[in-house]
N, C-alpha and C positions, 0 to 999 in steps of 0.2 A: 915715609918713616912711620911707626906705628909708634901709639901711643903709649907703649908698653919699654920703648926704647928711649924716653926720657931718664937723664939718672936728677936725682935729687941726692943735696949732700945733706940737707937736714928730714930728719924720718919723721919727725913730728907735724901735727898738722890735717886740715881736712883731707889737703891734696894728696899726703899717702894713704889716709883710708880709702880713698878713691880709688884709686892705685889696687891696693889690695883686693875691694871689692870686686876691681874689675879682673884681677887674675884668679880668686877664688872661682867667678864664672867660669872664668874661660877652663876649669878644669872639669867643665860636667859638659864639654863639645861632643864627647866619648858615648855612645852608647845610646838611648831612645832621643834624647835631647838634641844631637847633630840632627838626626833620622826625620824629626818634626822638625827642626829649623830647615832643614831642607827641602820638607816638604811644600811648608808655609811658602817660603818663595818660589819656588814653583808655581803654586797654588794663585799668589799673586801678578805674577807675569802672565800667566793665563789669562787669568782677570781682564789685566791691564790693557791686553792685547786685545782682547775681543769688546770692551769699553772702547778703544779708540778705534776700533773697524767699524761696529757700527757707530760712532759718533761723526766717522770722516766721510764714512759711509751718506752719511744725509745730509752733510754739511757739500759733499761732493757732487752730489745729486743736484744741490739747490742751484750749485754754481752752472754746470755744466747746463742746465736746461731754462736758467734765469733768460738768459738774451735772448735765443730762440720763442721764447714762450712769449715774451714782453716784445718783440716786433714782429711776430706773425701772428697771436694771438689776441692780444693785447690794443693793436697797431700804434705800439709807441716809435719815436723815432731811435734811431741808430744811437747817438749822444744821450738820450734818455736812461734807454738800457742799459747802455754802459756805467753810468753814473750811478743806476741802482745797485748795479753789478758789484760796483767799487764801495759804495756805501755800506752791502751788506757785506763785504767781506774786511769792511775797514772796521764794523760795528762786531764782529761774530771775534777780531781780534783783541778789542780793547775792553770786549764782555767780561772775561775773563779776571782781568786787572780790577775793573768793579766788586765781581762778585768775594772776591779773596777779601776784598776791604769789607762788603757789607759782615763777610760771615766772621771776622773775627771784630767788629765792632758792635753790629746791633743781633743779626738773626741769629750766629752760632751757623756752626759745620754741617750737621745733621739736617737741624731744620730748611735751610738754604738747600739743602739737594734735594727734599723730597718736592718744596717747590718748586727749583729746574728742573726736576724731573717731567713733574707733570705739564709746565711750560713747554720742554720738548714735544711732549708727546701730544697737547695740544695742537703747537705750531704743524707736525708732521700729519696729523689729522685733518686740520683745514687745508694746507697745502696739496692733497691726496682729491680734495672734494672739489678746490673749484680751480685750479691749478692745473695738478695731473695726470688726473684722467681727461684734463683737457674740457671735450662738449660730452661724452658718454663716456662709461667704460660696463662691462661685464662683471656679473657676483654669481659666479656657477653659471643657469640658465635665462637669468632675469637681465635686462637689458636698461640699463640708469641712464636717463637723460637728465643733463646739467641745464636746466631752465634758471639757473641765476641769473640775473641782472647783470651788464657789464661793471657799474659802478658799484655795485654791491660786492662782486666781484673782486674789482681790483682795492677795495676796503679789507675784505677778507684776507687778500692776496697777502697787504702789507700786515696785515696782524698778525699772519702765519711764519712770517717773514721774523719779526721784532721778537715773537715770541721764539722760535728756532736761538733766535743771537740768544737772548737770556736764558733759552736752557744749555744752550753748548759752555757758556762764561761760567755758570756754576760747576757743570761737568769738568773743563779742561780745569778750574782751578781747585779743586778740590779732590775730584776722582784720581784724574791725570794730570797734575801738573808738569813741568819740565826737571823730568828725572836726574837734575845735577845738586841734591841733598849731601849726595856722600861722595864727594870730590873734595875736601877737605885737604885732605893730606896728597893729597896729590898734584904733584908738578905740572906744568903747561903741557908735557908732553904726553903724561895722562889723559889730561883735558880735553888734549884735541883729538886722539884715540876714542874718547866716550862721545865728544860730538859727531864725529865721522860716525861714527857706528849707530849714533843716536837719531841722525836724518837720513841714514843709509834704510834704520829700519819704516821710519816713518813714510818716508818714501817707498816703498817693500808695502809696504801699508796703504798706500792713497793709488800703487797699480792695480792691486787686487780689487780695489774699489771702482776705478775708472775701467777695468776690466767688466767688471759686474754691471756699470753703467752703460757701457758699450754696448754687451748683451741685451740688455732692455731697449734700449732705443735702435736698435737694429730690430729684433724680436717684434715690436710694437706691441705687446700680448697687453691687453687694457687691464688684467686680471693682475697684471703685476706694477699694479699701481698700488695696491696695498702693500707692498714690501716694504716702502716707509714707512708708515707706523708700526707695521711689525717688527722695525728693528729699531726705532725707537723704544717698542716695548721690551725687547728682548732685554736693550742698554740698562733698561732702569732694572727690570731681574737682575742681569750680574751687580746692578751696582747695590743693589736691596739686600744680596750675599753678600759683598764686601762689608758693607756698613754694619750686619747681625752678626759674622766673624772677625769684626776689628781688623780687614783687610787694609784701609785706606789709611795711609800713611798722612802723618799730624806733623808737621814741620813746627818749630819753634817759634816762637815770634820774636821779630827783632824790630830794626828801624822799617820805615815804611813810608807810601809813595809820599801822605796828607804831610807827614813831620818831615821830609825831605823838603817839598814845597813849600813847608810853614820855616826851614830853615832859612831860606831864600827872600820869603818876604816881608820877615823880619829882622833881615838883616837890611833889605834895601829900605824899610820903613826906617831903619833907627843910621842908615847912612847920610837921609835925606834931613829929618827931621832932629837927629844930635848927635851928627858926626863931627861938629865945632866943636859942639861942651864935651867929646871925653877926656881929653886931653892924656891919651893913651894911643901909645905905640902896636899898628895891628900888621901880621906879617900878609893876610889877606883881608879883603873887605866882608867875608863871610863871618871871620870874628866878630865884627857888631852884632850878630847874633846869641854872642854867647851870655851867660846870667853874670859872668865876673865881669862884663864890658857895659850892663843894661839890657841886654837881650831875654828872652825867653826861655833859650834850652843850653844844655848842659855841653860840657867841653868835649863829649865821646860823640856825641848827635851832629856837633858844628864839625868836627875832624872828620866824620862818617860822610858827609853831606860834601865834604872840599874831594872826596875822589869820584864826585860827578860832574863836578863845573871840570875834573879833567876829563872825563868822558864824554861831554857834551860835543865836540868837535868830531870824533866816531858816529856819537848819535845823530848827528845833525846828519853827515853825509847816507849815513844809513836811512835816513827819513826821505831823501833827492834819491837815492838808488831805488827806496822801494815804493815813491810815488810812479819813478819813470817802468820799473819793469811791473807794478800793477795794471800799467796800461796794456802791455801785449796782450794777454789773453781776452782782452778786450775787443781790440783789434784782430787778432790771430785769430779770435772765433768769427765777426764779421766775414774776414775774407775767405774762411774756409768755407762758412755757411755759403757766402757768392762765388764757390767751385765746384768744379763737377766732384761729385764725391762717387758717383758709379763708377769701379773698378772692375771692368770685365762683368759683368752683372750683379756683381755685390755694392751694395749701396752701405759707403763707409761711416761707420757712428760718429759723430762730431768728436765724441767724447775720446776715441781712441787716440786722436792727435794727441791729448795731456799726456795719453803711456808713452810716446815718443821723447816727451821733453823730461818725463821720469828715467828714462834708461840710458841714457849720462852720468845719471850720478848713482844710481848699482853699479855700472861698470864702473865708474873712475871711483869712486870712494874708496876701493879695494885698493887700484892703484897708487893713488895721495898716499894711504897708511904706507903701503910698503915703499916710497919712493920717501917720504920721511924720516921712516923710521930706521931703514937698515941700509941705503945709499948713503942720505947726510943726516944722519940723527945729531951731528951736531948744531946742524942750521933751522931747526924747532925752533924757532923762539921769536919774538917780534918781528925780525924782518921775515922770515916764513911768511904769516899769518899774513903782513900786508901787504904782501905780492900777491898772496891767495886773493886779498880784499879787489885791490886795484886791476889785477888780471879779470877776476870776475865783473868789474865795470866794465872795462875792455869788449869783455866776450858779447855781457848786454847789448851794449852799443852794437856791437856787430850786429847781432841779434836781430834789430829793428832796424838797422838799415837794409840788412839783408831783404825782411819784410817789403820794405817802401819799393827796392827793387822788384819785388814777388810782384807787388800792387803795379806798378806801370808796365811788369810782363802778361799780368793778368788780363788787362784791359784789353790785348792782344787777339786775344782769342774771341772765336765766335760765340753770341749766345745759343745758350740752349734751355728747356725748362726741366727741371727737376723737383720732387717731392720733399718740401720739407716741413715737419709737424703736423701731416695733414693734407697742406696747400701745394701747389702749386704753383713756383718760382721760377723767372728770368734770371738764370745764371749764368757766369762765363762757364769753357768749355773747357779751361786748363783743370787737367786732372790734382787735384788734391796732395797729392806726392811733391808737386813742385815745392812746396812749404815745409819741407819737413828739414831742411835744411836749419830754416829761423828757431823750430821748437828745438833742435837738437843744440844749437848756440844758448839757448835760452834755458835748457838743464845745465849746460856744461858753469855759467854763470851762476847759477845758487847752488851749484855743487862746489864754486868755490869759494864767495862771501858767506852763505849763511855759518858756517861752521866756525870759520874763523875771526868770524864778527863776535860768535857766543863766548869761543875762549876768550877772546881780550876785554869782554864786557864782564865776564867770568873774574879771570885771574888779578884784573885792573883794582879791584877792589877788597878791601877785608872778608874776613870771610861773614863776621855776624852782616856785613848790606849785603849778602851776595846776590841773596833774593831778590831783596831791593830794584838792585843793577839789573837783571835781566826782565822784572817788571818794566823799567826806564826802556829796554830796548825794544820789549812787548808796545810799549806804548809810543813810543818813536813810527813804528812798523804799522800800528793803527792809525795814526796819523797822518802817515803817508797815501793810505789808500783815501781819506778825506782829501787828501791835498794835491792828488790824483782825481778825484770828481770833481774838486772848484778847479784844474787845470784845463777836464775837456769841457766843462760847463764855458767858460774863458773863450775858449780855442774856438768853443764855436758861434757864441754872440759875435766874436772881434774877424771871423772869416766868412762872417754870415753864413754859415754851414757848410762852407767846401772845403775845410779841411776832415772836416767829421758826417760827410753826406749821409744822407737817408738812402738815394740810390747809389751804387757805389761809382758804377760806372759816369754818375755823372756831378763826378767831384775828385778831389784831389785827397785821397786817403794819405796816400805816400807821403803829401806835405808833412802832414803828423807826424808821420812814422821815424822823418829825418830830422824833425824841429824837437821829439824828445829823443834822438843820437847825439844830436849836440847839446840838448839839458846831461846827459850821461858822460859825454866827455868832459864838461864843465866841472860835475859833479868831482868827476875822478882828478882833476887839476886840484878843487881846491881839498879832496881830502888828501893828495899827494903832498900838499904845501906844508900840511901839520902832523903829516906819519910818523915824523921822525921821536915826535914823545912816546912813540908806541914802540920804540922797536926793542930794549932789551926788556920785558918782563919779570926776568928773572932777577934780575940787578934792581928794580925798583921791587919785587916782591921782599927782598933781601933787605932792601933799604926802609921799607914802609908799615911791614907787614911782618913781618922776622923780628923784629923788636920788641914784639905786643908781649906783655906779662904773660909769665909762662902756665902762671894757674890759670889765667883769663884763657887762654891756648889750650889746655889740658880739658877743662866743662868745655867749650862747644868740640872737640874732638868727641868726649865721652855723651854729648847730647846727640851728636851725629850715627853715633854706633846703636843709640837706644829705638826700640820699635815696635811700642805697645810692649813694654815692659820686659824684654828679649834684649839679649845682647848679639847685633849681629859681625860676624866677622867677615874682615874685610881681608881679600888676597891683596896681591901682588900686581895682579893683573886683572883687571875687568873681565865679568864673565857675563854668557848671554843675556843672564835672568836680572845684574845690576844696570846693562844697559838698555832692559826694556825697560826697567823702571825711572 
């Protein structure tokens, strides 16, 4: 519903000059003013787009070539790798959620990016020197030999590392944050139209990259080892045009992660300490937070803060799903690296496997919307979502045990040596194809939780936390990948290394593979046991959210529409350039 189809019966007041002002606008839509509104966002999905190619772009590079580089390079062990693997990808997740907090508490927006910026482009500079070109690389005719030091080296290594995370945390939260600003007025069944399309493109996005990373690591051309910082450089031009044309969009500020947590711990401070002397009736224990009970903060803050202790149970299982499926690419790259990857004389880029477990969710995405929307567009709604959630655990699980099986057919096969990084390697002889089964389970799996995780973290909540919420999920998701490195750090003190071996062949990989099938089915039992507060949406949207003061309803509609001082109109329907953004 548009905010123009509210009726008021009294004319008086802010609320109808607001009203007014906003249809006076909307009468100059007509003539040069639509023609630059249009342009503008244009102009910005461009942007946007090519901001997050090259940012996924280096952030994909970092992943896809970390473990290969850190056990033939490096000579760290199998479990090491892994664990740095997960660390930087649990760190480059929860960056973000930082940097959003420094820049509207101490540094400011502007100031914060031109430092990530150069942070990136730091990180991708040292990485380029003693990383990726490896021992040598080429500069036109001159021939660079890398006379570092190994410990110097691997110092560097992780500086390049820490510094990449804090320049992508500024990037993703301020350049490109998660484009669900202007979902407002719009239903669950919108919602999950803009997330489907929202990771349809990002994905669309991360093959083009693993495409391009394919190519180089096939290629071997040492001359294209400078393409990372050149596209770190390129990132900070578009974003340096954004910032001098008011491109980047300025979200509102509302509740936030510190006063959500400061809700919580002051409300269990004042449970502990004078939950005897109130001698007042509280329908939750999160009320002892509030200032008319003795607490600290105000009765919209403690209200805000009670639709996360109901979210907590989503987020928790999302933290067990995304500890367990961080592991695969872990693993999946291990055992692809100990396969023949020569196909008929082509020697397959590691990196192509990731396009495999990408092109599940291009094709199926298309399909969800349409099987959704025009089969049973009546069954949209919480129980949807968490068949979507609990199938996608399902699939996981397949996923990895399918793997374990890969692992004890692999063993099967004769060795052979093959080229990797450089070296030469004692590999099995099972062709690389075998595996492709596990990646193709393992797209079809975040083609069906990540989407409909967003909507219910989404729609679960008001709209001034909405931010909030999908910060809480951002940070759940970070969390997991840490809790995923204290798993195989665990896995592999308490099996003395045979579940996580060094050589593959002479340990039991598959153990793992089956020990986190059954963390996943676990997982899927106990978020199964408490779905059922999730399943009508629309009936607690109605019930929780629908009752909110209609002026209070009316400013963040009309803060939602404003954009650097424009008034943007919003269809009916989502269109390409809202859901790049």
């Amino acid at each position: 519903m548009s905010v123009t189809d509210f009726k008021i019966a009294d004319e008086k007041g802010p609320l109808n000059h607001s009203i007014d002002s906003i249809e006076k606008e909307k009468t100059i839509r007509h003539g040069g003013y639509f023609s630059s509104r249009s342009v503008k966002k244009i102009q910005v999905g461009l942007c946007l787009l090519l901001v997050e190619l090259c940012e996924r772009f280096t952030f994909f590079e970092v992943v896809c070539n970390l473990i290969p580089f850190c056990t033939v390079k490096l000579g760290y062990c199998n479990y090491q790798a892994a664990i740095l693997n997960l660390c930087f990808i649990g760190t480059s997740i929860l960056s973000p959620v930082f940097a959003g907090w420094l820049a509207d508490v101490c540094l400011g927006r502007n100031k914060l990016v031109y430092i990530c910026l150069f942070l990136h482009f730091l990180g991708t500079a040292l990485l380029s020197v003693v990383a990726f070109p490896l021992e040598d690389f080429y500069i036109g005719t001159y021939h660079v030999i890398n006379n570092i030091a190994q410990k110097e080296q691997n110092r560097l290594f992780y500086v390049a590392l820490l510094t990449i995370c804090l320049g992508t945390g500024g990037i993703r939260a301020i350049v490109c944050p998660l484009g669900a600003y202007g979902l407002q007025e719009y239903g669950s069944k919108k919602r999950m139209c803009f997330f489907n399309w929202f990771y349809w493109l990002l994905n669309l996005n991360a093959t083009f990259v693993f495409l391009g990373i394919s190519y180089i690591q096939h290629s071997a051309s040492q001359a294209l080892v400078l393409i990372i910082p050149f596209t770190s450089m390129l990132m900070a031009l578009i974003t340096l045009h954004m910032m001098y044309w008011k491109l980047i969009y300025q979200p509102e500020k509302c509740c936030s992660l510190l006063m959500t947590f400061g809700v919580f711990v002051n409300a269990l401070k004042m449970c502990c300490l004078h939950c005897y002397h109130l001698g007042r009736d509280v329908v939750s224990w999160l009320d002892h937070a509030k200032a008319k009970n003795g607490g600290c903060y105000s009765e919209r803050q403690v209200e805000g803060t009670k639709f996360f202790l109901r979210l907590l149970p989503l987020f928790v299982a999302q933290l067990f799903y995304r500890m367990c499926v961080t592991q695969f690419p872990s693993g999946f790259y291990l055992q692809t690296m100990n396969s023949n990857l020569n196909l008929d004389g082509f020697l397959l880029p590691i990196a192509a496997m990731n396009v495999i477990s990408i092109l599940p969710l291009l094709i199926l995405a298309p399909f969800m919307e349409y099987f959704s929307t025009c089969l049973f567009p009546s069954k949209r709604d919480g129980p949807f979502l968490l068949a979507c959630i609990i199938a996608g655990n399902l699939t996981a699980a397949s996923s990895v045990m399918v793997a374990g099986f890969s692992e004890i057919h692999r063993k099967h096969f004769p060795p052979v040596e093959q080229t990797t990084s450089g070296k030469v390697l004692t590999v099995s002889s099972m062709p690389c194809f075998h595996l492709v089964l596990q990646y193709v389970l393992l797209g079809v799996a975040e083609t069906l939780v990540n989407p409909a995780v967003s909507v219910i973290s989404y729609s679960f909540v008001p709209s001034n936390i909405r931010g909030t919420s999908m910060n809480f999920l951002t940070l759940f998701n970070g969390l997991g990948c840490f809790l995923g490195a204290l798993l195989v750090e665990l896995v592999y003190l308490i099996s003395e290394g045979n579940w996580f071996p060094n050589t593959l062949n002479k340990g039991n990989l598959e153990s793992f593979f089956f020990f986190l099938a059954s963390l996943t089915l676990l997982n899927v039992l106990g978020f199964w046991s408490v779905s059922q507060r999730y399943c009508n949406l629309n009936h607690f949207n109605a019930q929780n959210i629908g009752g909110s003061n209609l002026e209070e309803t009316f400013l963040l509609h009309e803060k939602s529409l404003k954009f650097y001082g424009s008034i943007q109109e919003f269809s009916s329907s989502i269109d390409f350039w809202e859901t790049a953004l």
